[in-house]
PDB file of N, H, CA, C and O in Angstrom:
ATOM      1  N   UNK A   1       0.836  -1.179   0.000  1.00  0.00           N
ATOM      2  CA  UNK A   1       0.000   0.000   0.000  1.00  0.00           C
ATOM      3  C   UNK A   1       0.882   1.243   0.000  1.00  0.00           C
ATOM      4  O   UNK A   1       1.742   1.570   0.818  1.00  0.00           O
ATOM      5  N   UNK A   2       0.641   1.603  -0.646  1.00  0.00           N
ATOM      6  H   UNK A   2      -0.058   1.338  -1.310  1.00  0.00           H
ATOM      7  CA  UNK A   2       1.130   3.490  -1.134  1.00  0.00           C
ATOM      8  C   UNK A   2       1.029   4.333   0.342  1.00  0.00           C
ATOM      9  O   UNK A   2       0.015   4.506   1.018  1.00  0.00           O
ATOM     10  N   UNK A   3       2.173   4.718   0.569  1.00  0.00           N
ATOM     11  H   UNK A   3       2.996   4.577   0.020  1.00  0.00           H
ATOM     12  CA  UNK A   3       1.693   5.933   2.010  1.00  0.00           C
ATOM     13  C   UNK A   3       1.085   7.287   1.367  1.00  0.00           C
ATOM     14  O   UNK A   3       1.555   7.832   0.368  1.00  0.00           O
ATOM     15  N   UNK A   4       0.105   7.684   2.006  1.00  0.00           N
ATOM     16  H   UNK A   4      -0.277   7.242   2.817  1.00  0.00           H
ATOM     17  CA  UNK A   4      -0.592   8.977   1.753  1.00  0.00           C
ATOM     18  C   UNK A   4      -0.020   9.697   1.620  1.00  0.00           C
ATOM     19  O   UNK A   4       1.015   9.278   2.138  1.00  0.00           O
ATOM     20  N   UNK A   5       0.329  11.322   1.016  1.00  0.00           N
ATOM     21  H   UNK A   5      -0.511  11.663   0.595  1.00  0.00           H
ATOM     22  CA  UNK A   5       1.293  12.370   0.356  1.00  0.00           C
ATOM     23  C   UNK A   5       0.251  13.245   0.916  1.00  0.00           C
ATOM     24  O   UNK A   5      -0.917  13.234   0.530  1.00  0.00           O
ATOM     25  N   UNK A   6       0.831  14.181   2.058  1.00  0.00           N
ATOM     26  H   UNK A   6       1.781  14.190   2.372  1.00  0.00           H
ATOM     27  CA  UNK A   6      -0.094  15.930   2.488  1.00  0.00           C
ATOM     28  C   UNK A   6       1.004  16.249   2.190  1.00  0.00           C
ATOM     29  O   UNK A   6       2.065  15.629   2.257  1.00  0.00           O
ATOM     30  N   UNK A   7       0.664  17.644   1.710  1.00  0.00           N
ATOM     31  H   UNK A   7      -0.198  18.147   1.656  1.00  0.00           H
ATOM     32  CA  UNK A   7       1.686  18.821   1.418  1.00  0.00           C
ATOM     33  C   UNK A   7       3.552  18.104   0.785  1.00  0.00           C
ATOM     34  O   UNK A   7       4.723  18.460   0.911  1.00  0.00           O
ATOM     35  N   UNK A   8       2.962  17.212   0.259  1.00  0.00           N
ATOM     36  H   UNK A   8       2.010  16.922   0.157  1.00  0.00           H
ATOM     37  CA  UNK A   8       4.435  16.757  -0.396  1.00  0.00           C
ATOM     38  C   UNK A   8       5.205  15.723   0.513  1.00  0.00           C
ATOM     39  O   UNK A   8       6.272  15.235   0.140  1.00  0.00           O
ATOM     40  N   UNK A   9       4.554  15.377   1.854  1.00  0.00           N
ATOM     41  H   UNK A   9       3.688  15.774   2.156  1.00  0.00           H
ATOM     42  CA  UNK A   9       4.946  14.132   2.791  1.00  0.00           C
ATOM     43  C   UNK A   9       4.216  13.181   3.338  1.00  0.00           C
ATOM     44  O   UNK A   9       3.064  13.195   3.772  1.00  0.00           O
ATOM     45  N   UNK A  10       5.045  12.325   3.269  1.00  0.00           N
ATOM     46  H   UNK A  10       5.981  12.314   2.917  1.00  0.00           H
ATOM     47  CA  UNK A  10       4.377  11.228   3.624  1.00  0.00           C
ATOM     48  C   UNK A  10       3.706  11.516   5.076  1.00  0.00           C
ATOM     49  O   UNK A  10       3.746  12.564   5.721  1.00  0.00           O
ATOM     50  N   UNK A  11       2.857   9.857   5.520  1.00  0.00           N
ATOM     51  H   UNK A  11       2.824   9.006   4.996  1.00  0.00           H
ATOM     52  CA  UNK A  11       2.780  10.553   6.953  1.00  0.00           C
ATOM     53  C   UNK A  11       3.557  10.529   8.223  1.00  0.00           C
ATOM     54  O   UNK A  11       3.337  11.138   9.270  1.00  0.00           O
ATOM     55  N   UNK A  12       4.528   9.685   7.911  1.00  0.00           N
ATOM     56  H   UNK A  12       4.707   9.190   7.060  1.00  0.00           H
ATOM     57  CA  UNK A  12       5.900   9.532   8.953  1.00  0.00           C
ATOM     58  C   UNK A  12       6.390  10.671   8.713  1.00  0.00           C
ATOM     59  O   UNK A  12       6.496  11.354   9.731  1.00  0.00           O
ATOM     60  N   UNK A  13       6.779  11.219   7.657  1.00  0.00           N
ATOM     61  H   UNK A  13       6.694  10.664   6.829  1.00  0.00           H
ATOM     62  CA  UNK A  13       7.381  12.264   7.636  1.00  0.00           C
ATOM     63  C   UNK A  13       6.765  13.929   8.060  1.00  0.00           C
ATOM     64  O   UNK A  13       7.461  14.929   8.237  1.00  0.00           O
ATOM     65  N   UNK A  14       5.729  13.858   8.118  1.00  0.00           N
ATOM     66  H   UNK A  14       5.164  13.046   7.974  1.00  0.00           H
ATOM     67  CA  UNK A  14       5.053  14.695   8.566  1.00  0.00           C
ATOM     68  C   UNK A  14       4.504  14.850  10.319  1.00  0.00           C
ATOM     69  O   UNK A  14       4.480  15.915  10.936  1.00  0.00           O
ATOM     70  N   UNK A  15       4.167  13.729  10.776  1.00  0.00           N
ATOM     71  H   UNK A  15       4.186  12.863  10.275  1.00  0.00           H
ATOM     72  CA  UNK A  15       4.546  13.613  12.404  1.00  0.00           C
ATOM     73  C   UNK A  15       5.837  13.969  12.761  1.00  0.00           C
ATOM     74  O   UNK A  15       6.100  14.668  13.740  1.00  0.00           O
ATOM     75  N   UNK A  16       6.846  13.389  11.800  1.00  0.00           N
ATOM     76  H   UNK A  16       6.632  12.821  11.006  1.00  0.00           H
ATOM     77  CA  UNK A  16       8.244  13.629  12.413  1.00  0.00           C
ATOM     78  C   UNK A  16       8.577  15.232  12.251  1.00  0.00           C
ATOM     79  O   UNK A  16       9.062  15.661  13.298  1.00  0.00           O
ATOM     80  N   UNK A  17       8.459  16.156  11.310  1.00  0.00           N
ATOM     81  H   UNK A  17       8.064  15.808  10.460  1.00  0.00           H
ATOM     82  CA  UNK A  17       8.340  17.042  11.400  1.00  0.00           C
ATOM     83  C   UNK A  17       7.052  17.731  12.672  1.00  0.00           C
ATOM     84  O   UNK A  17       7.546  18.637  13.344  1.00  0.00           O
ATOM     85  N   UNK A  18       6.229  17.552  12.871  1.00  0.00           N
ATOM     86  H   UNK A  18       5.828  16.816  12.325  1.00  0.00           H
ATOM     87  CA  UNK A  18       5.774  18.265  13.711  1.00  0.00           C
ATOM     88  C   UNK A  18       6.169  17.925  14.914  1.00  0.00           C
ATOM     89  O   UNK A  18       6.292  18.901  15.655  1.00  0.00           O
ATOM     90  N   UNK A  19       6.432  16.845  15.420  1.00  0.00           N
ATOM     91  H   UNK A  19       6.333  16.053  14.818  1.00  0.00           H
ATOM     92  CA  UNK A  19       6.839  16.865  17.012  1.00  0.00           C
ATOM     93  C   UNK A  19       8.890  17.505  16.645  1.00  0.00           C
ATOM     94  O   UNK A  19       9.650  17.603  17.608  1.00  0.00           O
ATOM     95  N   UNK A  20       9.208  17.715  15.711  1.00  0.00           N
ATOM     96  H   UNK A  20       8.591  17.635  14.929  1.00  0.00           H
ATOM     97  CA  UNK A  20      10.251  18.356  15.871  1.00  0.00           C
ATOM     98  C   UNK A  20      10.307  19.843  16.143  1.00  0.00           C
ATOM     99  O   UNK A  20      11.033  20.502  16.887  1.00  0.00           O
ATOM    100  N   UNK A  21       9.212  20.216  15.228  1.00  0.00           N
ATOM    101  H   UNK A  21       8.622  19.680  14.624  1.00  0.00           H
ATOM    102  CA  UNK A  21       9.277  21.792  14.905  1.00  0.00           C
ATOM    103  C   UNK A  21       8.014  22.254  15.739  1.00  0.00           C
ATOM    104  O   UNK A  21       8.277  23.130  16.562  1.00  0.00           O
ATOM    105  N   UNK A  22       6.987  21.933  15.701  1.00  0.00           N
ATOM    106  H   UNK A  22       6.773  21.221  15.032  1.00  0.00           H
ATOM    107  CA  UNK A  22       5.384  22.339  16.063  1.00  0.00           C
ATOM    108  C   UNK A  22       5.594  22.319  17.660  1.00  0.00           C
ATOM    109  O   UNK A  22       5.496  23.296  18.402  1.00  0.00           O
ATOM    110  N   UNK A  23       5.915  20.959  18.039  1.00  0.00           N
ATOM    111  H   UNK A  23       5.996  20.165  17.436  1.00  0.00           H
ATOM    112  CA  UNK A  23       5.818  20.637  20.108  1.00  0.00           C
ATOM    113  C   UNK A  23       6.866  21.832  20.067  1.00  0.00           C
ATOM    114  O   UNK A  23       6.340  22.892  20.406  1.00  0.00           O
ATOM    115  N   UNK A  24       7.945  21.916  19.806  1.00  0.00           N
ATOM    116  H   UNK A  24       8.373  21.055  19.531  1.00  0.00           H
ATOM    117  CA  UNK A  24       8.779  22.990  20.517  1.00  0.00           C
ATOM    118  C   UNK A  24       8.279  24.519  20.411  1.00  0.00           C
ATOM    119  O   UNK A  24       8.341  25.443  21.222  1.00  0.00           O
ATOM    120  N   UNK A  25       7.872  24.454  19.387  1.00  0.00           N
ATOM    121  H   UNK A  25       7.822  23.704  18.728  1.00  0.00           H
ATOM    122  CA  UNK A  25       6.828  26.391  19.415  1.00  0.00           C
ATOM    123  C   UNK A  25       5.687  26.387  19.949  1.00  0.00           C
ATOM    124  O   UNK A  25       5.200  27.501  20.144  1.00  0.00           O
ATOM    125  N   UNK A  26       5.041  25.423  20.280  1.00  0.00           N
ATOM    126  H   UNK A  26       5.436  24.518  20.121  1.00  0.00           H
ATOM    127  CA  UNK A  26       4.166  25.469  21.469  1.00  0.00           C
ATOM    128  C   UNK A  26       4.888  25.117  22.754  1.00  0.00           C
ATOM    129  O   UNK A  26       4.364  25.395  23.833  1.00  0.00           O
ATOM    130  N   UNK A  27       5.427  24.844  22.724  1.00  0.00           N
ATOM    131  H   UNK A  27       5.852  24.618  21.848  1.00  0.00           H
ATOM    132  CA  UNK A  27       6.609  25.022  24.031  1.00  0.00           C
ATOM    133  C   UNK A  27       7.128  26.321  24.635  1.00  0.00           C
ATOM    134  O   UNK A  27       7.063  26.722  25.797  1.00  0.00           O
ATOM    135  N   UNK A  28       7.520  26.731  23.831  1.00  0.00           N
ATOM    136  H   UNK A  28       7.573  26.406  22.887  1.00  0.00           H
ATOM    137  CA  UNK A  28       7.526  28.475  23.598  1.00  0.00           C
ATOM    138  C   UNK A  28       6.819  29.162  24.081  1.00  0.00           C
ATOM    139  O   UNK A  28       6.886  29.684  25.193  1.00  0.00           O
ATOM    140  N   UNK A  29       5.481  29.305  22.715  1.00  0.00           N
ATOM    141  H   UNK A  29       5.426  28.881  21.811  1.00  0.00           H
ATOM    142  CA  UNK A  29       4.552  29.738  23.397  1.00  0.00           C
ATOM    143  C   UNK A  29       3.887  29.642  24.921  1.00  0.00           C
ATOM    144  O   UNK A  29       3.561  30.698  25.463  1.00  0.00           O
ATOM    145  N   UNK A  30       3.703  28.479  25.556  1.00  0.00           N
ATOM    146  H   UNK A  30       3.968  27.621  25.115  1.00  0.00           H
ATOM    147  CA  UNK A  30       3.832  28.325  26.854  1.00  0.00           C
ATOM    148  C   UNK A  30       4.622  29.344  28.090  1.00  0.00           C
ATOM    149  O   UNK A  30       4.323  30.073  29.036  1.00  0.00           O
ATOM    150  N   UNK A  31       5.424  29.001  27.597  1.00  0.00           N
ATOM    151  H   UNK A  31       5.667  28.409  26.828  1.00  0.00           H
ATOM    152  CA  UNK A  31       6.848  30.287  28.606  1.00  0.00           C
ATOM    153  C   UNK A  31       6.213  31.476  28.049  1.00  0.00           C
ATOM    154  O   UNK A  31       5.521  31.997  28.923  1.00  0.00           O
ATOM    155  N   UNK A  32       6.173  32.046  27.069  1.00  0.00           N
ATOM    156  H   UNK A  32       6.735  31.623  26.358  1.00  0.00           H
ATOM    157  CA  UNK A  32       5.840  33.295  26.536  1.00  0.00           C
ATOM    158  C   UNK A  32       4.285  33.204  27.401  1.00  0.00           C
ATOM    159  O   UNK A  32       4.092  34.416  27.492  1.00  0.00           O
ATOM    160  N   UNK A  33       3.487  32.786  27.850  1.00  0.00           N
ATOM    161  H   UNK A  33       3.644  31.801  27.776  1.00  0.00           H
ATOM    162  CA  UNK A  33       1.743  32.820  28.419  1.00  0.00           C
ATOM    163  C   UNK A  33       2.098  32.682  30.074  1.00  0.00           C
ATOM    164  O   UNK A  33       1.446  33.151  31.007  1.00  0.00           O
ATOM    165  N   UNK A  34       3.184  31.989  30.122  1.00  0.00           N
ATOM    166  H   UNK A  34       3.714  31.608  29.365  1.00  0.00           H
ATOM    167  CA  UNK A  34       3.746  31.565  31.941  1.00  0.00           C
ATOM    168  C   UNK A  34       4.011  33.348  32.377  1.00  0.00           C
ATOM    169  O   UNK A  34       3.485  34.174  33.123  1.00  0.00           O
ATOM    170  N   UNK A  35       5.210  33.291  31.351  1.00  0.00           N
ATOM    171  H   UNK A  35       5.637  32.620  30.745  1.00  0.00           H
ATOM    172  CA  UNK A  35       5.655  34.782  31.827  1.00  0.00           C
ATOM    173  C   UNK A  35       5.110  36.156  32.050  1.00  0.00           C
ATOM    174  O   UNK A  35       5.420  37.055  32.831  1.00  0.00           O
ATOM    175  N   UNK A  36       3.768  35.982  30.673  1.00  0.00           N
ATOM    176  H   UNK A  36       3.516  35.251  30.038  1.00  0.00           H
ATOM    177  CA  UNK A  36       2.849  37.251  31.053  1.00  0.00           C
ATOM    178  C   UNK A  36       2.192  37.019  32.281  1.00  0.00           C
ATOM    179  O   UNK A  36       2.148  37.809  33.224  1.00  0.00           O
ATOM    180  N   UNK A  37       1.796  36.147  32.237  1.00  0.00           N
ATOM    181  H   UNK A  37       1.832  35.505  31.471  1.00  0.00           H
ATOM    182  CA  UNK A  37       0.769  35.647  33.349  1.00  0.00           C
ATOM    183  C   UNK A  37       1.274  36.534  34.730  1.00  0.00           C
ATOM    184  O   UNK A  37       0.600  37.354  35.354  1.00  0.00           O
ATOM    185  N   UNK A  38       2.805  36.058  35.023  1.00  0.00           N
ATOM    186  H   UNK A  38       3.352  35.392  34.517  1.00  0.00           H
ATOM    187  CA  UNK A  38       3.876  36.430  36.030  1.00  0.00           C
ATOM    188  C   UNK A  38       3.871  37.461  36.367  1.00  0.00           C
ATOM    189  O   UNK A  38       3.747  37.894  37.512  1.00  0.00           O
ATOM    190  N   UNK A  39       4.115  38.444  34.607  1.00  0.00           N
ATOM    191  H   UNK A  39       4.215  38.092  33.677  1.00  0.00           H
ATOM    192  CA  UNK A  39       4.342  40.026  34.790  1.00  0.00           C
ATOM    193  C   UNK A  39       2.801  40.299  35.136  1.00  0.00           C
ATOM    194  O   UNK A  39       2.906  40.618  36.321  1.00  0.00           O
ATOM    195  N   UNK A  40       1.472  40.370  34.843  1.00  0.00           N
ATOM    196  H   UNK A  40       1.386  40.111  33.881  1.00  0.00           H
ATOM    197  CA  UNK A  40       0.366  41.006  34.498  1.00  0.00           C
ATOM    198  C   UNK A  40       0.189  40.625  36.546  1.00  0.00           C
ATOM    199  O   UNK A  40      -0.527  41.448  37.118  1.00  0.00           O
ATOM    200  N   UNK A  41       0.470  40.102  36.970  1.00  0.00           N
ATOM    201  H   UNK A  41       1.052  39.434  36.506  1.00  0.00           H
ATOM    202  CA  UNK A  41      -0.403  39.673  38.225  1.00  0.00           C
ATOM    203  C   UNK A  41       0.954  40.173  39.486  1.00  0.00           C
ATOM    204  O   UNK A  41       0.885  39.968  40.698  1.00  0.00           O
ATOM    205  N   UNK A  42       2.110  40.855  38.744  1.00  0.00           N
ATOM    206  H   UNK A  42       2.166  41.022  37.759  1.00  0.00           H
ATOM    207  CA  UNK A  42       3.378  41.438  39.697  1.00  0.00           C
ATOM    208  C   UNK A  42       3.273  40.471  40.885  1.00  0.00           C
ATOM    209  O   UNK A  42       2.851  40.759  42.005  1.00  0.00           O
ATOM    210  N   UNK A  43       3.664  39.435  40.519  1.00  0.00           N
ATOM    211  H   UNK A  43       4.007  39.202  39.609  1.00  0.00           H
ATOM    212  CA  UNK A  43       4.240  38.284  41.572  1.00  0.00           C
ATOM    213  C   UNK A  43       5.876  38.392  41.705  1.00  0.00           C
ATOM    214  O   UNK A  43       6.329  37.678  42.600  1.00  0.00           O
ATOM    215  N   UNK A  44       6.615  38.982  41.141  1.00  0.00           N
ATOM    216  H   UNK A  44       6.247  39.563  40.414  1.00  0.00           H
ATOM    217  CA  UNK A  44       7.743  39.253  41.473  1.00  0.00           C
ATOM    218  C   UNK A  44       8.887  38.139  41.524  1.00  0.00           C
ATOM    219  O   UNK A  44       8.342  37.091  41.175  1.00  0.00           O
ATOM    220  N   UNK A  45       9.910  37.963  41.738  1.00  0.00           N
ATOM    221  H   UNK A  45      10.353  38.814  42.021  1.00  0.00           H
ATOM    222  CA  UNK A  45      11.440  36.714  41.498  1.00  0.00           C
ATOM    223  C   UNK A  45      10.342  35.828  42.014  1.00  0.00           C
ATOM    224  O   UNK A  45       9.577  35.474  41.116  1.00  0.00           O
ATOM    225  N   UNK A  46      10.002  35.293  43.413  1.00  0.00           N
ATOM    226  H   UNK A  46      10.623  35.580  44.142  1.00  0.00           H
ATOM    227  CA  UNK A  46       9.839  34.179  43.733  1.00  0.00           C
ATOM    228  C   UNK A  46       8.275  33.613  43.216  1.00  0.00           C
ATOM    229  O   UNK A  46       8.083  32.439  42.898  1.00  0.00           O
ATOM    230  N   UNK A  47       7.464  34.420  43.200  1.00  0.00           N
ATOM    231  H   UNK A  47       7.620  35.374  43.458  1.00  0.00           H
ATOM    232  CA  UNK A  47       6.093  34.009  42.722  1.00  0.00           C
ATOM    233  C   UNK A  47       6.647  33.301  41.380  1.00  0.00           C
ATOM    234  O   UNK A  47       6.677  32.093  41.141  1.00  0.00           O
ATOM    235  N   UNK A  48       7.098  34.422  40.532  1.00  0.00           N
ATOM    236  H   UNK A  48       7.073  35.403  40.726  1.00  0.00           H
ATOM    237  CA  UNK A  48       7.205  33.849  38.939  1.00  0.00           C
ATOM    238  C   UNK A  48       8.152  32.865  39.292  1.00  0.00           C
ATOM    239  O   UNK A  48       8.004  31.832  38.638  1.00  0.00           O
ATOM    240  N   UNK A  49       8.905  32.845  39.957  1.00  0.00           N
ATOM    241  H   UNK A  49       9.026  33.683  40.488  1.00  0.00           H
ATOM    242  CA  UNK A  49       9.694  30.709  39.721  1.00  0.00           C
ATOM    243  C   UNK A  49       8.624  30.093  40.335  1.00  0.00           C
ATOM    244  O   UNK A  49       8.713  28.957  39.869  1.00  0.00           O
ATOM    245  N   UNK A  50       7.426  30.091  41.262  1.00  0.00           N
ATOM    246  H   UNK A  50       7.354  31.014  41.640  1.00  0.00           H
ATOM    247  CA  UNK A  50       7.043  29.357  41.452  1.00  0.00           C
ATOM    248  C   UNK A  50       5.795  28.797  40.025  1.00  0.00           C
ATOM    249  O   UNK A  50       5.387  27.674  39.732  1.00  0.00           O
ATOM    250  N   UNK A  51       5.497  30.210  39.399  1.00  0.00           N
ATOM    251  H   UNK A  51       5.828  31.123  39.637  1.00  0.00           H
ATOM    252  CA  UNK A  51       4.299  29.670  38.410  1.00  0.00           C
ATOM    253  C   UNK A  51       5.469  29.025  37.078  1.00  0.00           C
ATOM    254  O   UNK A  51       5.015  28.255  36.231  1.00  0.00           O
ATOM    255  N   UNK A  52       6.506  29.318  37.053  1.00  0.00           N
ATOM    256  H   UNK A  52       6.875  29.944  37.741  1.00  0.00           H
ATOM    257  CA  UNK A  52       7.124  28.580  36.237  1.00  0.00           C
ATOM    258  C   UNK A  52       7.112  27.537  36.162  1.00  0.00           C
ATOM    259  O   UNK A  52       6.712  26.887  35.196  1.00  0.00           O
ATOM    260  N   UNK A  53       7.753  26.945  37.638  1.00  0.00           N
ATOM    261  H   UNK A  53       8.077  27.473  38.423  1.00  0.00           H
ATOM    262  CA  UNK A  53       8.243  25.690  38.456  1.00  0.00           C
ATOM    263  C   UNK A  53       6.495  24.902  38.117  1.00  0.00           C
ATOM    264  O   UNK A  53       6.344  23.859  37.480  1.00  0.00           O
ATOM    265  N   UNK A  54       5.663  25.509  38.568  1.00  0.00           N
ATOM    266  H   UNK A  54       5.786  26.356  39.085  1.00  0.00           H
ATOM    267  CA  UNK A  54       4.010  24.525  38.640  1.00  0.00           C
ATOM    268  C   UNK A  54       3.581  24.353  37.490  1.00  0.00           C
ATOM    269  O   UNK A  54       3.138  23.287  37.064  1.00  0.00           O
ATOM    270  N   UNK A  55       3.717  25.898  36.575  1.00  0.00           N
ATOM    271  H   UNK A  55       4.077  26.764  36.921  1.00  0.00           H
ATOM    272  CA  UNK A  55       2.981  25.398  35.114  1.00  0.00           C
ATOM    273  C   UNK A  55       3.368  24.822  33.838  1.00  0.00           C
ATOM    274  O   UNK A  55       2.781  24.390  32.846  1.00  0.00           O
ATOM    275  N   UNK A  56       5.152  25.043  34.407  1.00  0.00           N
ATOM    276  H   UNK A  56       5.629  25.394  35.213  1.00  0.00           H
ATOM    277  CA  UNK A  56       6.025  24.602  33.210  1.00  0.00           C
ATOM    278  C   UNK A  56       6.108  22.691  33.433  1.00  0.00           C
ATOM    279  O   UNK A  56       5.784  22.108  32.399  1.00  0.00           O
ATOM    280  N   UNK A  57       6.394  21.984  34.324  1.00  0.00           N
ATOM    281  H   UNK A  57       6.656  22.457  35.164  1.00  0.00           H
ATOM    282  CA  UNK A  57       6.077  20.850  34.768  1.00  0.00           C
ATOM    283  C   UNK A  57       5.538  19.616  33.738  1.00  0.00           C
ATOM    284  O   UNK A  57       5.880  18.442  33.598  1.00  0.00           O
ATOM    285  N   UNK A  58       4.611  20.398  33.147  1.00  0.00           N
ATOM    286  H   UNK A  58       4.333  21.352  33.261  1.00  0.00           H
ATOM    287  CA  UNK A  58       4.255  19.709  32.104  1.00  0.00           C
ATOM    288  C   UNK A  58       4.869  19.254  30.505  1.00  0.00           C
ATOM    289  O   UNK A  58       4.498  18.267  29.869  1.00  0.00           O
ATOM    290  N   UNK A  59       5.648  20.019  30.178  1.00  0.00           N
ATOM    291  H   UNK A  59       5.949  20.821  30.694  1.00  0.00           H
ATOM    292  CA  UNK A  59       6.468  20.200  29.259  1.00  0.00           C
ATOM    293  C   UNK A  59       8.056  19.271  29.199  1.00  0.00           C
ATOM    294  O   UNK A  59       8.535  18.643  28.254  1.00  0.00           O
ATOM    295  N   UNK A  60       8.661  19.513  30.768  1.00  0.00           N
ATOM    296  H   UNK A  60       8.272  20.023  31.535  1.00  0.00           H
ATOM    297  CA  UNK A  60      10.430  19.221  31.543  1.00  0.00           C
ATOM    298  C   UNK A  60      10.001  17.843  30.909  1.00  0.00           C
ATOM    299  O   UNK A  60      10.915  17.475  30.172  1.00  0.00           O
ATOM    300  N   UNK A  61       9.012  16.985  30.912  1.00  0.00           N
ATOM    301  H   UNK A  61       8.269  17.284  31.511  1.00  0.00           H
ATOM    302  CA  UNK A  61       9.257  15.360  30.711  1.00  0.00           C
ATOM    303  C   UNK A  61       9.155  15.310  29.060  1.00  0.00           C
ATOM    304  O   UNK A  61       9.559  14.288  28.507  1.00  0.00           O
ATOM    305  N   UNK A  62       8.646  16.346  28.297  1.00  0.00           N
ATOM    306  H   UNK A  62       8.318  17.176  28.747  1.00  0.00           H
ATOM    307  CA  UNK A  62       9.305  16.188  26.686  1.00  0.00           C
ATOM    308  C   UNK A  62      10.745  16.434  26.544  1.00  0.00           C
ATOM    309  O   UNK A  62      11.476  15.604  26.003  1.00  0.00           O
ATOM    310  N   UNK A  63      11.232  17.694  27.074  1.00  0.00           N
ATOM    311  H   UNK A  63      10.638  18.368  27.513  1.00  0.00           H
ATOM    312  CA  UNK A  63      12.755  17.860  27.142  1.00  0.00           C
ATOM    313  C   UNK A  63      13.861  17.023  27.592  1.00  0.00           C
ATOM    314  O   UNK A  63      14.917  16.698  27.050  1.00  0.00           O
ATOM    315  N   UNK A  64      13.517  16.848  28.341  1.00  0.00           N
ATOM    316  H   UNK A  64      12.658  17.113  28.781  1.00  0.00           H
ATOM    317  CA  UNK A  64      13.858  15.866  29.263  1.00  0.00           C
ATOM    318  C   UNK A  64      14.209  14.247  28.478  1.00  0.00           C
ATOM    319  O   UNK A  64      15.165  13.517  28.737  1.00  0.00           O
ATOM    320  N   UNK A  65      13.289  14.043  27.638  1.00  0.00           N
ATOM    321  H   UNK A  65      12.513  14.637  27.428  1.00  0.00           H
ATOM    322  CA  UNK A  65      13.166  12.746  27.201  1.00  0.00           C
ATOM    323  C   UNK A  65      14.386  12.963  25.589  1.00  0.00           C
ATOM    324  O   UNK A  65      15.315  12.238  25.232  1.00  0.00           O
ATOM    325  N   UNK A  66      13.813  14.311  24.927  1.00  0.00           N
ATOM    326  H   UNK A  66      13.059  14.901  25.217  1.00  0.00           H
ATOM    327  CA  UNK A  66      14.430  14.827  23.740  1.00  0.00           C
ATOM    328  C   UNK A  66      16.578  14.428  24.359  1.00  0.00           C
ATOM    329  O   UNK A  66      17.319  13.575  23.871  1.00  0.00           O
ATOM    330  N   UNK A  67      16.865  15.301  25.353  1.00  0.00           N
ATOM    331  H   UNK A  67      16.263  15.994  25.749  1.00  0.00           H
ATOM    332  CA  UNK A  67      17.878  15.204  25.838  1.00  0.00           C
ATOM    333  C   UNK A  67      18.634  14.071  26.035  1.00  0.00           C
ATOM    334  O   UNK A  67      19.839  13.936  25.823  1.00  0.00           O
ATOM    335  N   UNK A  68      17.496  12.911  26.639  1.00  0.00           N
ATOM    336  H   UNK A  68      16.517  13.021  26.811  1.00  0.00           H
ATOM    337  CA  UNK A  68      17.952  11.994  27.266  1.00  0.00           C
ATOM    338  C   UNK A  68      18.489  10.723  25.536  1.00  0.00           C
ATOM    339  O   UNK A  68      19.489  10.011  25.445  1.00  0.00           O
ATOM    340  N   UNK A  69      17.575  10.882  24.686  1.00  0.00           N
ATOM    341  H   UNK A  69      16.763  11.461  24.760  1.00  0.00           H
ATOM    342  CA  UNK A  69      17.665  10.765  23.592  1.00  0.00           C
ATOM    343  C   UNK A  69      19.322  11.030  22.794  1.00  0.00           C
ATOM    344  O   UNK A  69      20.072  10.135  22.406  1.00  0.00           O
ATOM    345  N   UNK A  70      19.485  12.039  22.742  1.00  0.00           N
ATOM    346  H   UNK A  70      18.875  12.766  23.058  1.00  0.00           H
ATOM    347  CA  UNK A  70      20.285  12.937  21.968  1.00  0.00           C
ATOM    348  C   UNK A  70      21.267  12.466  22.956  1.00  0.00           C
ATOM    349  O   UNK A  70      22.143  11.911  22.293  1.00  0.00           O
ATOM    350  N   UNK A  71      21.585  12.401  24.273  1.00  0.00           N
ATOM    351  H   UNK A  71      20.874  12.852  24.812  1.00  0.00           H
ATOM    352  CA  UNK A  71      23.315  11.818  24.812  1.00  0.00           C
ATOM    353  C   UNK A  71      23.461  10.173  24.572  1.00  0.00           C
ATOM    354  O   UNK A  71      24.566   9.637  24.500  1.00  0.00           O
ATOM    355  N   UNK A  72      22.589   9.666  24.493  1.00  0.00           N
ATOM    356  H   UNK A  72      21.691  10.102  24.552  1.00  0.00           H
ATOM    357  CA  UNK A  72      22.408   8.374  24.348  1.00  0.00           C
ATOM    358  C   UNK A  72      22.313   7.722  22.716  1.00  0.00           C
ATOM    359  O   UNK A  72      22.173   6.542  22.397  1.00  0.00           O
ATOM    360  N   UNK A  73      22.434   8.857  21.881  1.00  0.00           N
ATOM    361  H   UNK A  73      22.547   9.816  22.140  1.00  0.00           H
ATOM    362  CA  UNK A  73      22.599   8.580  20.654  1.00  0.00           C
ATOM    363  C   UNK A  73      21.224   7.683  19.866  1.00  0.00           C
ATOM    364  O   UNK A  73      21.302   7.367  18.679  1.00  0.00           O
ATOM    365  N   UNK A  74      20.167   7.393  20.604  1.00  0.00           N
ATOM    366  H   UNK A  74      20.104   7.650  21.569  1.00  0.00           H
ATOM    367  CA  UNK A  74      18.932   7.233  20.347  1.00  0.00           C
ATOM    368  C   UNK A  74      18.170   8.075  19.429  1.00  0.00           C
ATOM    369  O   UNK A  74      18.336   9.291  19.515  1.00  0.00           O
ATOM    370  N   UNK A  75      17.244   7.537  18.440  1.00  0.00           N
ATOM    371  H   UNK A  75      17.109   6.548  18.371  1.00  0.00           H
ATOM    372  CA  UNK A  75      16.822   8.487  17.334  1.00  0.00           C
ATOM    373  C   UNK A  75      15.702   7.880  17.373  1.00  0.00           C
ATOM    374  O   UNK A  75      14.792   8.215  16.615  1.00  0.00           O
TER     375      UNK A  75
END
């Protein structure tokens, strides 16, 4: 069976592109929504590490895994 073709890729190749490029700019974006959040509500050094520390949480186990990947020579 023929793999399906969007925008000129297959569909392996197109997951693989988005969890490369897409998860990390919504990753981004995240910190960029943490940080207003931080500034707009003047929680100041320790508030904002703490909404970092609570809301970012969710994200450290993609990095985390990307990293753990990449020293271990895993692809």
């Amino acid at each position: 069976m023929e793999d399906t073709i969007l925008f000129g890729l297959t569909f392996p190749q197109l997951e693989d592109l988005a969890l490369k490029i897409l998860v990390p700019a919504f990753i981004l974006y995240m910190i960029f929504i943490i940080a207003n959040l931080a500034w707009k509500s003047k929680a100041g050094k320790y508030g904002a590490m703490w909404l970092f520390l609570a809301l970012g949480v969710g994200f450290i186990g993609f990095v985390a895994k990307a990293l753990i990947q990449y020293m271990l020579g895993i692809e």
